[in-house]
C-alpha positions in Angstrom: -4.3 -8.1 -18.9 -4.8 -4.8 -17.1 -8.2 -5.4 -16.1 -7.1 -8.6 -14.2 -4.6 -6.9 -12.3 -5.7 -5.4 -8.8 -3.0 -3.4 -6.9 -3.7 -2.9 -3.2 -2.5 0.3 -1.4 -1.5 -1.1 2.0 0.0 0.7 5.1 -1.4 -1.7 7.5 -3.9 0.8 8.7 -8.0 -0.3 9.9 -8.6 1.5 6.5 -6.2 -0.5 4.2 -7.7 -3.5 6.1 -11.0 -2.3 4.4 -9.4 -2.2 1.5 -8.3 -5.5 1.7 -11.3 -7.4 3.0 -13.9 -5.3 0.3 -11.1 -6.5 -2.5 -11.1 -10.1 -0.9 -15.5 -10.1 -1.3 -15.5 -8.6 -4.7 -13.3 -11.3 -6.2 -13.4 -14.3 -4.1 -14.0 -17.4 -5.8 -14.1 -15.5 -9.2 -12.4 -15.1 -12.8 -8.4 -15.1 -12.0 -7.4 -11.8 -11.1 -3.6 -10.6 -9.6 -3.5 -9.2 -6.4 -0.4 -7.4 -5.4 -0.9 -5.8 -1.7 1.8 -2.9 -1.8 3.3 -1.0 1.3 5.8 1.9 0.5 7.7 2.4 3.6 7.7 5.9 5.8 10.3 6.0 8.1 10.1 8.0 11.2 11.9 11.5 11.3 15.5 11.0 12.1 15.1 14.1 14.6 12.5 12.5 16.6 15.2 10.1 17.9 18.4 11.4 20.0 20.7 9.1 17.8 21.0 6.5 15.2 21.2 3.6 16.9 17.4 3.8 18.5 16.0 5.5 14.9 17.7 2.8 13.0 16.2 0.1 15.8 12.4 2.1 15.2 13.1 1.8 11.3 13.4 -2.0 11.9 10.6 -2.9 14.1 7.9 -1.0 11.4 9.8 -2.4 8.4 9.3 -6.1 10.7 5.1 -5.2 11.9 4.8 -3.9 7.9 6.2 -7.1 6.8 4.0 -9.3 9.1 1.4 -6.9 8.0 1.3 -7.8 4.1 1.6 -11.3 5.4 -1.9 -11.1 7.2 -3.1 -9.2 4.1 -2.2 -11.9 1.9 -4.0 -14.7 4.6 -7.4 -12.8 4.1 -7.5 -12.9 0.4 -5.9 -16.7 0.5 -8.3 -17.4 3.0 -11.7 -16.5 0.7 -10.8 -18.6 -1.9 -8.5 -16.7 -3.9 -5.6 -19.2 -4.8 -2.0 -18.1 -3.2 0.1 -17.8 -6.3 -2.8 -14.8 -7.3 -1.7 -12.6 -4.6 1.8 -11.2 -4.2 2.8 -8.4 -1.6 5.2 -6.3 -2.2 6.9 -3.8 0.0 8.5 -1.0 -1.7 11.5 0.2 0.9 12.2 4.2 1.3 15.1 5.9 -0.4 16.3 7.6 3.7 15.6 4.5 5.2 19.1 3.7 6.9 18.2 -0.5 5.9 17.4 -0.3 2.5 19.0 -2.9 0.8 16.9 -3.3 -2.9 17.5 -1.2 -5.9 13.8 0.4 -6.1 13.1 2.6 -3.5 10.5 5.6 -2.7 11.7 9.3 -2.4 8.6 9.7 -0.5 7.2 12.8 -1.8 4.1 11.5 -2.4 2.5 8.3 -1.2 -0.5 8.8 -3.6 2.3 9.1 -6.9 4.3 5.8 -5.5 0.9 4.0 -5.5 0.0 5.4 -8.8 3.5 4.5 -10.2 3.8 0.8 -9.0 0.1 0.6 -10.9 1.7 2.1 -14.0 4.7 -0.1 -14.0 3.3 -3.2 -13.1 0.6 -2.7 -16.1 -2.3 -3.0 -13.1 -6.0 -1.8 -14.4 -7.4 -1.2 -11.1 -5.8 0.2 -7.9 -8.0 -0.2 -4.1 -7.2 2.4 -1.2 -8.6 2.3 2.1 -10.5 6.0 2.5 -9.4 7.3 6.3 -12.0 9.4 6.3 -10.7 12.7 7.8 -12.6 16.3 7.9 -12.3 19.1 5.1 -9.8 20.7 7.1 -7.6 17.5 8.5 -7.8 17.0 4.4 -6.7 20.6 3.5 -3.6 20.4 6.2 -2.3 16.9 5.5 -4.0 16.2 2.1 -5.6 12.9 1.7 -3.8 9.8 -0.3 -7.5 8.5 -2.0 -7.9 11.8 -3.2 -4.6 13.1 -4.5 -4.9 9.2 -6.4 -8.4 9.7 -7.5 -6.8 13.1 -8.9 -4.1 11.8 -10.4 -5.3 8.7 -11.9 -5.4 7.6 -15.7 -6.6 4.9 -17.6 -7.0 2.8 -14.2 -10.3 2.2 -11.6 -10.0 3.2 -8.8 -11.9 1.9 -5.7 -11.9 4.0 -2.4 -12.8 1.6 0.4 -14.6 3.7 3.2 
C-alpha cells in the first residue's frame, strides 16, 4: 500500500506548484495511486503586528489563500485525469495559531520533520517537495526543507521537484 501513496508537501509556493504539476504528469491516467497535498501552517510573528486583532485578522487571510490554495492543487491533478476521490488535501493547522480549532497541530520546529511525520503516519511510500532553489549560503542561514527531508528520510522516495 505504501508505494501507492504520494504525499505532496504544499506551501502554495511557484515551487510546490512544481511539485504538483511534475506529480500530476508522472501519474496521470495511471495505476491508482493516493494523493494527499499537505500544507502545515506558519503563522506570521505575533510581534510583527501592534496587536491581536490585525495578527489574528493576517492569521486568517493565509489560513483562507492556503485553503483556496490546496483547492487549486487538487484541480490540477483532477484535471489530468486523476479521479477526485484519489487526491485529498490536507492542511495541518499550527499549534500558536490563535484559530486552531483541530486536535493535530504542528509545533513548527521543523517543516521538513512535519512533512516527514504526516508521511510516516499516514503509511505514504513516497513524499514530492518543490526544490526553491536558493544559494550555498541562503541554504546554510535558513536551511533548506528538500534537503533537511532528503536527510532525514527513511524507507520512503523522495522526489525534489526543481
Amino acid at each position: 500500500m505504501r508505494d501507492t501513496k504520494i504525499l505532496i508537501a504544499f506551501d502554495g509556493s511557484d515551487n510546490s506548484l512544481r511539485a504538483v504539476s511534475y506529480t500530476a504528469a508522472m501519474i496521470g491516467g495511471g495505476q491508482k495511486r493516493l494523493v494527499t497535498v499537505a500544507a502545515i501552517e506558519r503563522p506570521p510573528d505575533r510581534d510583527l503586528f501592534p496587536d491581536d486583532l490585525s495578527w489574528k485578522a493576517e492569521c486568517a487571510r493565509r489560513v483562507d489563500a492556503m485553503r483556496a490554495s490546496l483547492l487549486d492543487a487538487k484541480a490540477m491533478l483532477v484535471a489530468v485525469g486523476i479521479p477526485d476521490d484519489w487526491v485529498e488535501t490536507r492542511f495541518v493547522e499550527s499549534c500558536r495559531s490563535p484559530l486552531r480549532e483541530s486536535m493535530e497541530c504542528s509545533i513548527g520546529t521543523s517543516i521538513a520533520l512535519e512533512i516527514l511525520r504526516l508521511a510516516e503516519e499516514g503509511g505514504f511510500g513516497t513524499v514530492v517537495v518543490g526544490r526553491r532553489g536558493v544559494s550555498k549560503q541562503e541554504e546554510f542561514l535558513f536551511g533548506s526543507v528538500s534537503t533537511k527531508i532528503i536527510h532525514a528520510a527513511k524507507g520512503l522516495a523522495v522526489w525534489v521537484v526543481a
